[in-house]
C-alpha positions as a Markdown table, in Angstrom:
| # | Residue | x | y | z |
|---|---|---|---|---|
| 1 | Unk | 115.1 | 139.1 | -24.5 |
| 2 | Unk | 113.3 | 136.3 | -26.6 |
| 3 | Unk | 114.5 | 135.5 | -30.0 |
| 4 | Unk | 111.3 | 136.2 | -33.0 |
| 5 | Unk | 110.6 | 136.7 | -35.9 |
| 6 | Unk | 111.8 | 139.7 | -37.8 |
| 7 | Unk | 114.3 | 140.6 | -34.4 |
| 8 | Unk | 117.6 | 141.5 | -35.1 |
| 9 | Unk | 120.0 | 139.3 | -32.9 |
| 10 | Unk | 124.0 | 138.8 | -32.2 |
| 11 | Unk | 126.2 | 136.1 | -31.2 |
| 12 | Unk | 129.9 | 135.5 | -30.9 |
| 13 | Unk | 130.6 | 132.6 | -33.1 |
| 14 | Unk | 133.6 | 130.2 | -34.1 |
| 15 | Unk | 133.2 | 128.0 | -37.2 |
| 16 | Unk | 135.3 | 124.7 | -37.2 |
| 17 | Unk | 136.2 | 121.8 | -39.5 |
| 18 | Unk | 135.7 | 118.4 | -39.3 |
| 19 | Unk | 139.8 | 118.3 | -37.6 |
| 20 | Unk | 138.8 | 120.9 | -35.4 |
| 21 | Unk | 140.3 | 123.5 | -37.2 |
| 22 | Unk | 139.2 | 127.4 | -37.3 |
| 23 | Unk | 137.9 | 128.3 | -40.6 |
| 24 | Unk | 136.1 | 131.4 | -39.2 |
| 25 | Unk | 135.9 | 133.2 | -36.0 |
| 26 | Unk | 134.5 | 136.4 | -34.3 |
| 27 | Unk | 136.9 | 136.5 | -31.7 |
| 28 | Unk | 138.4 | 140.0 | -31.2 |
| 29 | Unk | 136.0 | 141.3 | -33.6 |
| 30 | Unk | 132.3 | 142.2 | -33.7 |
| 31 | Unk | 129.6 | 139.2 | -33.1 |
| 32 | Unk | 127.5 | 138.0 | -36.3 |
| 33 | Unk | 124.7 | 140.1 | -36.6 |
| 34 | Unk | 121.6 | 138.5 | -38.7 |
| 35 | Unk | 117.5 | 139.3 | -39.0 |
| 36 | Unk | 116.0 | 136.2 | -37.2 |
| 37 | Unk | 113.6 | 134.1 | -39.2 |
| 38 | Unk | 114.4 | 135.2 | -42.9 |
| 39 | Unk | 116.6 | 132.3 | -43.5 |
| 40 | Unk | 120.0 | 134.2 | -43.3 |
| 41 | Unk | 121.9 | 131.5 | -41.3 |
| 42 | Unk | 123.3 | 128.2 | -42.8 |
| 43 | Unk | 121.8 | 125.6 | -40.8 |
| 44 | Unk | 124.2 | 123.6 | -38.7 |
| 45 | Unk | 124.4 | 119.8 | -38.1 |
């Protein structure tokens, strides 16, 4: 499948700090689910 505009997509994700610490995770649960292309994801570094 390729990732557009207006498609909803899923990923497993872990979020971490700057010590490598786990501040968020979907492990064991259900992946992030987001509308691609409406600006619904905090953009990373």
């Amino acid at each position: 499948m390729k990732v557009a505009a207006q498609s909803v997509m899923s990923f497993p994700f872990t979020l971490k700090d700057d010590e490598n610490q786990v501040l968020e995770s979907s492990t064991g649960n259900d992946p992030l689910v987001y509308l691609h292309g409406t600006g619904g994801i905090v953009p990373g570094h």
